[in-house]
C-alpha positions in Angstrom: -6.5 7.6 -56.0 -2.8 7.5 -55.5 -2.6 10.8 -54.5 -5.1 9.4 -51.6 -3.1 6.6 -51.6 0.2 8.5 -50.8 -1.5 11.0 -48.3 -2.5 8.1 -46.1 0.7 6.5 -46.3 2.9 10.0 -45.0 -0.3 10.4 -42.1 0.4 7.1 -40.6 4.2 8.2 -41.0 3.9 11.2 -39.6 1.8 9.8 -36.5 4.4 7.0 -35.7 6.7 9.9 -35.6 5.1 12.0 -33.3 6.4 10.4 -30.0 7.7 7.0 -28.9 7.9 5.3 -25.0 8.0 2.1 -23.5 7.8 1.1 -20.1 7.3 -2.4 -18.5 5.6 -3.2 -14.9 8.6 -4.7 -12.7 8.8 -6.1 -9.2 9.5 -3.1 -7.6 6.2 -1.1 -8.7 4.6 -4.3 -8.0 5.8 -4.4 -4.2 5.0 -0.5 -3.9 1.2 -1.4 -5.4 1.0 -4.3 -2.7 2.5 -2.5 0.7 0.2 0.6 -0.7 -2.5 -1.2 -0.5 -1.8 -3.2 2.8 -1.0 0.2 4.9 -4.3 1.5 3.5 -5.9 -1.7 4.6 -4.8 -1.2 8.2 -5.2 2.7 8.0 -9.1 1.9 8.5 -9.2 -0.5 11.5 -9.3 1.7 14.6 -8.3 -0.1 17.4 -9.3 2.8 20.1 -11.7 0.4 21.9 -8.6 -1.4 22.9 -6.4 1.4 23.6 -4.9 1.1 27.2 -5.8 -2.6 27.1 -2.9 -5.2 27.7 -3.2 -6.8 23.9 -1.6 -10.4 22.5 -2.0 -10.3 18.3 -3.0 -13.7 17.7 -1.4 -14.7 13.5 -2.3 -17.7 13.6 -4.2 -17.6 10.7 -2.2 -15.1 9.0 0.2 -17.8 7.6 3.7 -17.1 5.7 4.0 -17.4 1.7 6.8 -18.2 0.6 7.7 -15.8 -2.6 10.1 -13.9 -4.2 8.6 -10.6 -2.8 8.5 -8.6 0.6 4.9 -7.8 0.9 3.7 -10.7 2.7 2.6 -12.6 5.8 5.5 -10.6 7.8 5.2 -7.1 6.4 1.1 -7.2 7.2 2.0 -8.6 11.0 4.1 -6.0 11.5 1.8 -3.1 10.0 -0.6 -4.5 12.4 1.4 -4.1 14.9 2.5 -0.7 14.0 -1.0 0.6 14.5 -2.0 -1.2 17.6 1.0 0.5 19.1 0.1 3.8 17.9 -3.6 3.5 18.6 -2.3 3.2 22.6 -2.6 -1.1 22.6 -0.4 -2.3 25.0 1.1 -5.2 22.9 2.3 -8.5 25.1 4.6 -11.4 24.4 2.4 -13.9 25.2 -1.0 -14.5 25.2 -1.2 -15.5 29.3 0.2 -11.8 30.1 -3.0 -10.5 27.9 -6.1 -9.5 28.5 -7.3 -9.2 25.6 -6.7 -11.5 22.1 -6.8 -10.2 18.7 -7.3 -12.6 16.1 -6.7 -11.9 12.2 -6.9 -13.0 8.6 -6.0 -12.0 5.3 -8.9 -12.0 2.8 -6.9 -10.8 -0.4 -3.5 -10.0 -1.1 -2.8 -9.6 -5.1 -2.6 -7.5 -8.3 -4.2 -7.4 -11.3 -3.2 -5.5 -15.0 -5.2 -4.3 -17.6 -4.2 -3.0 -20.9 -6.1 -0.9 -23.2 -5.1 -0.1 -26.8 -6.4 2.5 -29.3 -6.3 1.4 -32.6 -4.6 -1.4 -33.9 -2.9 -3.9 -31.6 0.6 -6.0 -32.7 -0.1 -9.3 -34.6 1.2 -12.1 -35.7 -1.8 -13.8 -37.4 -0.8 -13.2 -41.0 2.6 -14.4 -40.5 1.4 -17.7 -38.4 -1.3 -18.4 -41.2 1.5 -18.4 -43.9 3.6 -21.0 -42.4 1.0 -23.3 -42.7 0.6 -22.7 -46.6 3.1 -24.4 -48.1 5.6 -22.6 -50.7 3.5 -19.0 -49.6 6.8 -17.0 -48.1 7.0 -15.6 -44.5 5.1 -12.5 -44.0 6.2 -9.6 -41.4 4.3 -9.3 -37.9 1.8 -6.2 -38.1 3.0 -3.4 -35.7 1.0 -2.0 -33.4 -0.7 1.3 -35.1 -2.8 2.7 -32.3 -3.3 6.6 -31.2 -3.0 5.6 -27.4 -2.7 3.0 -25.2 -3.3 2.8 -21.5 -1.7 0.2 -18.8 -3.3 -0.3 -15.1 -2.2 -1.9 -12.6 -4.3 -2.6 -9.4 -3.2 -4.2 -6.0 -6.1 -5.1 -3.7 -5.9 -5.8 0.2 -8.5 -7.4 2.7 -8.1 -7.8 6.1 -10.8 -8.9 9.1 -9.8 -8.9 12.7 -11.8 -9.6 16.0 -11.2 -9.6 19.6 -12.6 -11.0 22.8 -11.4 -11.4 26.5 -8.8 -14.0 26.5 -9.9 -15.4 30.2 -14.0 -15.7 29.6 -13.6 -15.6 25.6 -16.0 -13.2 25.6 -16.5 -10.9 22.0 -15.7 -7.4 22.5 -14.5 -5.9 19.3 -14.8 -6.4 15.7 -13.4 -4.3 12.7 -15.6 -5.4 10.1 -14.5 -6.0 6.3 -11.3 -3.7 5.7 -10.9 -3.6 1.9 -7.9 -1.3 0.3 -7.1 -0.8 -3.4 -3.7 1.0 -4.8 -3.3 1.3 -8.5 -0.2 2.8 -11.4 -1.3 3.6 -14.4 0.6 4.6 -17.3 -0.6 6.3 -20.5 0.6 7.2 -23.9 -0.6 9.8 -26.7 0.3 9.2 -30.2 3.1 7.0 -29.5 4.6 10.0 -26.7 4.8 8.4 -23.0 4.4 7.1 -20.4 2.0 9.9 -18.3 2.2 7.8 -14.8 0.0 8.9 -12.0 -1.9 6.7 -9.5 -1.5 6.1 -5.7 1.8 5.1 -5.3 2.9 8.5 -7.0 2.8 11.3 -5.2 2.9 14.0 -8.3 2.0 12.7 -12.1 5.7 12.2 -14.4 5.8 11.9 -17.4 8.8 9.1 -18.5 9.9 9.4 -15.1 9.9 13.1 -14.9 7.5 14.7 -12.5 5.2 16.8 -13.3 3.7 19.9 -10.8 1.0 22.2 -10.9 1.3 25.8 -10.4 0.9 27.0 -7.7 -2.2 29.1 -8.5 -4.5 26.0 -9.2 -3.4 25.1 -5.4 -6.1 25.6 -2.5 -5.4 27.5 -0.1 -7.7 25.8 2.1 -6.0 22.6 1.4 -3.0 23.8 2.7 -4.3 23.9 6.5 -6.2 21.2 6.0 -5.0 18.5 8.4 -5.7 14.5 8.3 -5.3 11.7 10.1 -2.0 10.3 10.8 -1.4 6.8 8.6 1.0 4.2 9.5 2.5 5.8 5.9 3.3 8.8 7.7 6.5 9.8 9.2 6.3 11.3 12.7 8.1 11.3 15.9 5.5 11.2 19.0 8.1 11.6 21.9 11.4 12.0 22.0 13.4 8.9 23.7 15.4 11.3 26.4 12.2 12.6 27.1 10.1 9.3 27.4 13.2 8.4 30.0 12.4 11.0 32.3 9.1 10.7 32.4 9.6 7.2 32.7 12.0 7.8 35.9 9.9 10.5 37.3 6.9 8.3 37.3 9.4 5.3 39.0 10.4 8.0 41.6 6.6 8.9 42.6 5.8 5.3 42.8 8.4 4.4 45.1 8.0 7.2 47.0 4.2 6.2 47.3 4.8 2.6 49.2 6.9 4.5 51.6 5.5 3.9 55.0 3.7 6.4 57.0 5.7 8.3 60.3 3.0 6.6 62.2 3.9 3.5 60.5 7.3 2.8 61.2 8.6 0.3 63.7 9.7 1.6 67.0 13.2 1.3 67.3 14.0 -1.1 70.8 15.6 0.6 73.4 
């Protein structure tokens, strides 16, 4: 029996040994989850029934919280704007120099956690039990004893937009409920950690360190795969000397198009 006794003892050892981490959810994984999710949001309104179209983004009813953290009222308004402009939206000032009105709303805008252990979890139970027995001396907290344990964290975005004809108010356009999730999560094995991988990530790590695969398990059909420009996606569309000479070229055929006719002009008096 205390043979058995002393095996179990040196196991447990032995598996607290194996591998230690610790890691903790801060602000700036938090802002990552919540932009994530809001340009993933936006990524699936399409706008190309609009594109062309003189546009005013109405935010009326996308109001401004006041917070501690970027992701907000602000960063959502100008996401939306971002894709209107890219989807060809010709974005006005005003409302009156519009022909068009685009009205949105924010239906969710958060992040949840969620923490899984396997085994036993920390507690205090003993400890707070004997400090209400009098003369009974303080016990020790129980350490967590657990195999592996598993953190989430999920940020979820919903937006809704409409539009309609600003001079008749007429409907013309509606997106339809855009819903967008982004998650972290972080895992450990006997005590080693944390394995991170989700959305935000764009390779698994493992205590920050990435980790790749080798190139053999790659596709090579993934490789000329091609998708959809996001608003996550760097990428120049014209080059601003170039945009200026079209933009003069185009001046220069205009003007030269209101010219008058030979037959046109006024004859000069003699």
């Amino acid at each position: 029996m205390r043979i058995l006794l002393n095996s179990s003892v040196v196991s447990i050892g032995l598996l607290l040994l194996i591998g230690c981490g610790t890691t903790q959810l801060r602000t700036g994984t938090e802002q990552l989850l919540l932009s994530d999710a809001v340009d993933r949001t936006v990524d699936q309104l399409d706008f190309a029934v609009l594109s062309g179209r003189r546009v005013f983004l109405d935010t009326t009813y996308i109001n401004p919280v006041k917070g501690t953290m970027f992701v907000n009222a602000d960063y959502i308004i100008s996401a939306l704007r971002h894709k209107l402009t890219v989807s060809g939206c010709l974005l006005q000032d005003t409302m009156a120099a519009a022909d068009y009105v685009l009205e949105g709303r924010i239906g969710a805008l958060g992040t949840d956690s969620l923490e899984v252990t396997y085994g036993l979890p920390a507690s205090n139970a003993l400890s707070t039990a004997a400090n209400v027995v009098t003369g009974v001396p303080a016990l020790p907290s129980i350490p967590e004893i657990s195999v592996g344990k598993r953190n989430t964290a999920l940020s979820t975005s919903k937006i809704v937009m409409f539009a309609y004809h600003r001079e008749s108010g007429t409907p013309v356009w509606q997106s339809g409920t855009a819903i967008a999730k982004s998650d972290a999560k972080d895992t450990w094995v006997m005590g080693a950690g944390p394995f991170q991988r989700g959305t935000i990530y764009e390779v698994a790590s493992f205590a920050g360190l990435d980790i790749k695969s080798p190139k053999f398990l790659k596709s090579a059909s993934r490789k000329n795969e091609r998708k959809q420009l996001t608003v996550a996606d760097a990428h120049q569309f014209v080059h601003p000397a170039v945009l200026e000479q079209k933009l003069a070229d185009a001046k220069t055929v205009a003007e030269q198009a209101v010219q008058p006719a030979s037959h046109e002009e006024e004859k000069k008096p003699e």
